[in-house]
VOGU-3710 file (C-alpha; in Angstrom, 3 decimals, decimal comma):
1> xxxxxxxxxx> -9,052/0,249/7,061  -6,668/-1,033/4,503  -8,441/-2,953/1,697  -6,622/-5,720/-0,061  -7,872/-5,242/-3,680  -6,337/-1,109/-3,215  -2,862/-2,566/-2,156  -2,794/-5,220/-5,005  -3,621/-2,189/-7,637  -0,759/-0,474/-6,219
11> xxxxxxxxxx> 1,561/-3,175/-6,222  0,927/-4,443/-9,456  0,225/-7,839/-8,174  -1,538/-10,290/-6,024  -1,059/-10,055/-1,976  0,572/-13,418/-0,947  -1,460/-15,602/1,319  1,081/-14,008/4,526  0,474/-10,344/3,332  -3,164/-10,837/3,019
21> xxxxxxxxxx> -3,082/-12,066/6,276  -0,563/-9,046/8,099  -3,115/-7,051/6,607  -6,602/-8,565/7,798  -4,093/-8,001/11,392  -3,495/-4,940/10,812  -7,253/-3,819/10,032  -7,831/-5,486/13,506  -6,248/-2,659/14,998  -8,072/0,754/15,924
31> xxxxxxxxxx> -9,083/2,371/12,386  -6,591/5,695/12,723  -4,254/3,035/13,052  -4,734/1,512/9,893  -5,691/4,064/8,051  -2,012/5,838/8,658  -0,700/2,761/7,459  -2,855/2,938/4,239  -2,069/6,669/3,509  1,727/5,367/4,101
41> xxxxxxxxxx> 1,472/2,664/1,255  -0,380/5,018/-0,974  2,770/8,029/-0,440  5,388/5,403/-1,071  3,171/4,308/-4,248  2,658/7,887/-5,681  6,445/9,246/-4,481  7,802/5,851/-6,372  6,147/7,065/-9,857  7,185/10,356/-9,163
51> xxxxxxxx> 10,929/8,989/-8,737  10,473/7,040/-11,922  9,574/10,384/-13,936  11,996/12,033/-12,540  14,837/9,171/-13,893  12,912/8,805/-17,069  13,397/12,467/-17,740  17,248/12,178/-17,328
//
């Protein structure tokens, strides 16, 4: 299950009224399903502070 309030920590903002609703679709789907999804936005999330470390070091 992807929960809203997770994504909006990660993005640093609030989930638009058409985001909020891809993802109540999305959690509609079977819950491996979702869940890869999640574990996808939470890579890009921790690989995109890792890539800003990385510059920041430079």
């Amino acid at each position: 299950m992807i929960v809203k309030d997770n994504v909006e920590h990660l993005i640093g903002r609030e989930l638009t009224e058409k985001e909020t609703r891809t993802i109540d679709w999305l959690n509609t789907w079977e819950a491996s399903t979702s869940s890869t999804i999640a574990h996808l936005i939470n890579a890009a999330y921790i690989n995109g502070r890792l890539m800003q470390k990385e510059r920041n070091k430079e």
